[in-house]
Wavefront OBJ file of the C-alpha trace (Angstrom):
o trace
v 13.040 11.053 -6.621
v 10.171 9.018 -5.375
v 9.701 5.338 -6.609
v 6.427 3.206 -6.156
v 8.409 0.706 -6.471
v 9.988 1.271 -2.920
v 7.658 0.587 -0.612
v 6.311 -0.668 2.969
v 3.151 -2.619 3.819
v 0.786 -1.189 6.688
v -3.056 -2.079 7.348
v -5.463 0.688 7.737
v -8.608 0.915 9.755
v -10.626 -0.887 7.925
v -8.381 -3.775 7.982
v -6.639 -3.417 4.729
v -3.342 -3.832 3.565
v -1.855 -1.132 1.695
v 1.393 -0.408 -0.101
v 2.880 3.350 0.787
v 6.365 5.087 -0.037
v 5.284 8.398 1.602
v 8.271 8.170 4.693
v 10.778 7.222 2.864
v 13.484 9.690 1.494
v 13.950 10.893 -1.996
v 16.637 8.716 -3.892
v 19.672 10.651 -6.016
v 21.305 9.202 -8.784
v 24.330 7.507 -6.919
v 21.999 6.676 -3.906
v 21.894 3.078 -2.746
v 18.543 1.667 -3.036
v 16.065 -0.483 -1.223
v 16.800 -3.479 -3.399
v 15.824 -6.419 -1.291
v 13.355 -6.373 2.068
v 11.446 -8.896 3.824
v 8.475 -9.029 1.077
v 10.568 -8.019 -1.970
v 13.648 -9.158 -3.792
v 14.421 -7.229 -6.373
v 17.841 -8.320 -6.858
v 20.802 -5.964 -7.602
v 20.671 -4.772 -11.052
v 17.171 -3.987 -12.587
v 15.290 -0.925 -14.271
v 12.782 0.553 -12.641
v 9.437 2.159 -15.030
v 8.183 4.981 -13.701
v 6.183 8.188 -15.140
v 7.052 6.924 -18.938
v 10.187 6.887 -17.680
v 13.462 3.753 -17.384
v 16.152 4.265 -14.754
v 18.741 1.382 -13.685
v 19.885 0.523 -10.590
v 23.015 -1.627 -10.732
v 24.557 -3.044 -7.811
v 21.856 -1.625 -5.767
v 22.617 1.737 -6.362
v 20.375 4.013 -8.484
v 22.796 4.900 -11.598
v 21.074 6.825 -14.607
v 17.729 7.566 -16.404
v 17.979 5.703 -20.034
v 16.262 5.977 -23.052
v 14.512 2.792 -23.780
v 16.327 2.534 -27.002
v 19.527 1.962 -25.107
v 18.021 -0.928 -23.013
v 19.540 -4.092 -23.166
v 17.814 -7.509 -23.143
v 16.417 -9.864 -21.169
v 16.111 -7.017 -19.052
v 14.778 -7.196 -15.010
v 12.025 -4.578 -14.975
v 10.100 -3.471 -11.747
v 7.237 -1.085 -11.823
v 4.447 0.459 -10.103
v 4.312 -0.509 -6.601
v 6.897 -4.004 -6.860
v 5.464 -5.363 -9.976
v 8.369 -7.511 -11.431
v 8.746 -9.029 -14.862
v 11.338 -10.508 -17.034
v 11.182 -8.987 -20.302
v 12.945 -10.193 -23.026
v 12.792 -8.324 -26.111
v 12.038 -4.795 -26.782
v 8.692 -5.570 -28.917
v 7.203 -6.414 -25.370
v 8.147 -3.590 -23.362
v 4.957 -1.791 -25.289
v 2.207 -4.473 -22.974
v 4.412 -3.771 -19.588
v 1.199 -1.271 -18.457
v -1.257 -3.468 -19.087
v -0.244 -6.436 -17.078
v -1.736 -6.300 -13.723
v 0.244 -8.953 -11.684
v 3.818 -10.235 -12.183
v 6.126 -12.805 -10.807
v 6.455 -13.774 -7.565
v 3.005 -12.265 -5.843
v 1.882 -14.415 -3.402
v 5.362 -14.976 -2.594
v 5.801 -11.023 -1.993
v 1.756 -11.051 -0.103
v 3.488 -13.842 2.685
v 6.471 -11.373 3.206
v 4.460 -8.501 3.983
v 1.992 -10.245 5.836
v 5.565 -11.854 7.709
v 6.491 -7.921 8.003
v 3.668 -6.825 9.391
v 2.887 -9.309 12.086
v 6.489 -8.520 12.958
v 6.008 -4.338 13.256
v 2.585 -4.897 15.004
v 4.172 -7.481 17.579
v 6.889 -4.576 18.089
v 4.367 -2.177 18.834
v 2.262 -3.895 20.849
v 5.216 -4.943 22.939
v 6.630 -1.256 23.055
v 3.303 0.329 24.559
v 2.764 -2.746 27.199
v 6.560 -2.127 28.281
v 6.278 1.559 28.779
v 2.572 1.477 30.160
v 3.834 -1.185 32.787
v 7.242 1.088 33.331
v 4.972 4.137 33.917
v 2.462 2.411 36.013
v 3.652 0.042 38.608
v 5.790 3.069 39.530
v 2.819 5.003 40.756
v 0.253 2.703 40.709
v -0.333 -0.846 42.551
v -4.347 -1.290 41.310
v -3.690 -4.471 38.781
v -6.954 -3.925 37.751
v -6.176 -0.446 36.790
v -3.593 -1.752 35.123
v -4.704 -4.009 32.837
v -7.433 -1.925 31.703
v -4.953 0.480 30.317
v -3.031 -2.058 28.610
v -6.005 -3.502 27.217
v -7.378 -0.127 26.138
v -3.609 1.162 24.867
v -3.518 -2.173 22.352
v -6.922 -2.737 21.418
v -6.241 -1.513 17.765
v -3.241 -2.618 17.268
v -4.704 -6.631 18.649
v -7.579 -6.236 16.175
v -5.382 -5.432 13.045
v -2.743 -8.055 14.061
v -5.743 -10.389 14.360
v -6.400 -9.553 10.617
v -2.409 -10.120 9.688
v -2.216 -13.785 11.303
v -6.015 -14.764 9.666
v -4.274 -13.716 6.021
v -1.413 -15.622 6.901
v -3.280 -18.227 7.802
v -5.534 -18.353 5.133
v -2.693 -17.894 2.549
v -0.822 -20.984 3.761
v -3.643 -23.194 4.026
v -4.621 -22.647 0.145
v -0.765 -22.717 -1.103
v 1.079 -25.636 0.970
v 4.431 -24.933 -0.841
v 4.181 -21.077 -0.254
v 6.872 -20.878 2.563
v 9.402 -22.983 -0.016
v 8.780 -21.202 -2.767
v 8.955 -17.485 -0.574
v 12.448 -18.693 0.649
v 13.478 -19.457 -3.078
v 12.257 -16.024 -4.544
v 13.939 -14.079 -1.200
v 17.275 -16.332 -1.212
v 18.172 -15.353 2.426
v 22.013 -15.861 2.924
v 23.256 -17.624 6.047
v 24.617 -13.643 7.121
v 21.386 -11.942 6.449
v 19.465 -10.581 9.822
v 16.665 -9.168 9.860
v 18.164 -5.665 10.507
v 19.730 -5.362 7.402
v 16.643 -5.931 5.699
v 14.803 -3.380 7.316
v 12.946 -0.918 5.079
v 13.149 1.446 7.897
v 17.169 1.964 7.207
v 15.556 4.136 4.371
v 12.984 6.298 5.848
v 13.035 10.224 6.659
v 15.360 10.832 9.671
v 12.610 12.214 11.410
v 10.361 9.374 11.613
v 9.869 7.149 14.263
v 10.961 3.783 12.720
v 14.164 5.043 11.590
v 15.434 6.685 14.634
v 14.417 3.195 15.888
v 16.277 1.052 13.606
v 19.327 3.639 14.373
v 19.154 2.975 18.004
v 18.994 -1.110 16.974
v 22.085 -0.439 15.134
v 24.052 0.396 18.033
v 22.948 -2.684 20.202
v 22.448 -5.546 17.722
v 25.704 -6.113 16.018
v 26.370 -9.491 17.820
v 22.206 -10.129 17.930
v 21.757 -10.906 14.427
v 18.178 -12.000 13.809
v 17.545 -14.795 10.922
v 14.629 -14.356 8.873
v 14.088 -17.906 7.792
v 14.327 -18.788 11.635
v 11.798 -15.966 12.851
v 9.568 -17.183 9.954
v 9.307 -21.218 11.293
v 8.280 -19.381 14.421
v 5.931 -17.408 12.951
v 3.987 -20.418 11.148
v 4.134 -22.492 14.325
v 3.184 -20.451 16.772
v -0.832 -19.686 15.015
v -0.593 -21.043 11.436
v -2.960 -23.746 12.623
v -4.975 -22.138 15.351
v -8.715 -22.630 15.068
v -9.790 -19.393 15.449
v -7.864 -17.816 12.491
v -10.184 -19.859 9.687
v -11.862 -17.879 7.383
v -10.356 -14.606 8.721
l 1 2 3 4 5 6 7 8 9 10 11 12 13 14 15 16 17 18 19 20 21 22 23 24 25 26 27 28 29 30 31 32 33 34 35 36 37 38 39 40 41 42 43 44 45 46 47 48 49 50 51 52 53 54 55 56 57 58 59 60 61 62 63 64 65 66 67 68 69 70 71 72 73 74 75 76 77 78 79 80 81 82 83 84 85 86 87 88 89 90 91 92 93 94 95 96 97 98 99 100 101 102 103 104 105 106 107 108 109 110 111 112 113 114 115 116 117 118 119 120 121 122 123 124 125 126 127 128 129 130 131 132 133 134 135 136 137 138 139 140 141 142 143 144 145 146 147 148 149 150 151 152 153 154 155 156 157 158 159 160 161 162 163 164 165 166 167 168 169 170 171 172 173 174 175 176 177 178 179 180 181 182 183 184 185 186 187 188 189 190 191 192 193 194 195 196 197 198 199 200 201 202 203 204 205 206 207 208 209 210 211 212 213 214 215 216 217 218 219 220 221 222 223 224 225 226 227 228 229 230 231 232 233 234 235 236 237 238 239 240 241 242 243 244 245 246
């Protein structure tokens, strides 16, 4: 089964961010689920809507499909792609469609803006590295050199360009935002960054999860602190000049 719910941020051509689920695997009843990432905390036990339809994860793991007469309340519900409300009695579960925005959203927008900046960074990184391996190797025009870089990362520059302006932009109108982000994802002091990863649940196949396998292997005494990569984040351009009104 496919759930909106479960999701991963990327930013298209024309420079917007969108919400997909379409490389990650089908869950099972029994399966553990994507619960928490860096842009979402779900917590552990919840019920997901989806298609008319309630199914609970407890413990993180996807357990049954339930009638909603059998729900139980104040109930945790997430639906559509990460829309989370606290519902408390059944007479309400009959408005759950037409609310467009739920708790925690700008909280959620500052993680996947965090996310991406830290996929596009990767990239960009990844494609200098092997252009540079591939290169100096058979080639000692700098000039050469650079141009290929350049023209290898243009994209990728442009749409991390538009990541840091939103993240700029989105701490400069809510002052409070990384506080209140850090409440809603309650990090513990043994969380990395790996563990987090999205990518832990995507088609074997895929790029990013034969990536976060090899990371596996390599970064078990590396662990990588999300609240510490974040105060980087914000200090290295939150201020900059050139990212108002992006």
């Amino acid at each position: 089964m496919v759930f909106q719910c479960f999701y991963y941020p990327t930013i298209n051509n024309e420079g917007k961010i969108i919400k997909c689920s379409e490389n990650l695997i089908n869950f099972s009843f029994g399966d553990e689920v994507p619960t928490k990432t860096l842009y979402y905390n779900y917590g552990d036990n919840f019920a997901i809507f989806e298609n008319s339809r309630f199914f609970i994860v407890e413990n993180s793991v996807l357990k049954e499909e339930i009638d909603s007469s059998k729900l139980k309340f104040p109930l945790k519900i997430v639906f559509n792609q990460g829309t989370q409300l606290t519902i408390f009695s059944r007479n309400d579960l009959s408005s759950i469609r037409l609310l467009l925005s739920g708790e925690n959203e700008k909280e959620k927008e500052l993680g996947e803006l965090f996310f991406l900046s830290r996929v596009l960074n990767g990239q960009i990184k990844n494609i200098q590295y092997n252009i540079m391996e591939d290169l100096t190797n058979c080639s000692r025009d700098f000039q050469y050199i650079n141009n290929e870089l350049s023209e290898a990362t243009k994209g990728l520059l442009e749409k991390l360009k538009i990541v840091e302006g939103k993240f700029y932009n989105l701490t400069l109108n809510n002052p409070n935002i990384k506080d209140s982000y850090l409440t809603y994802m309650n990090f513990n002091n043994k969380e990395d960054m790996l563990k987090l990863s999205i990518y832990k649940y995507f088609k074997k196949d895929t790029e990013e999860y034969k990536s976060y396998h090899v990371k596996t292997l390599v970064w078990d005494n590396k662990p990588i602190y999300p609240k510490f990569k974040l105060d980087t984040l914000i200090n290295s351009y939150n201020y900059r000049d050139n990212y108002k009104n992006a």
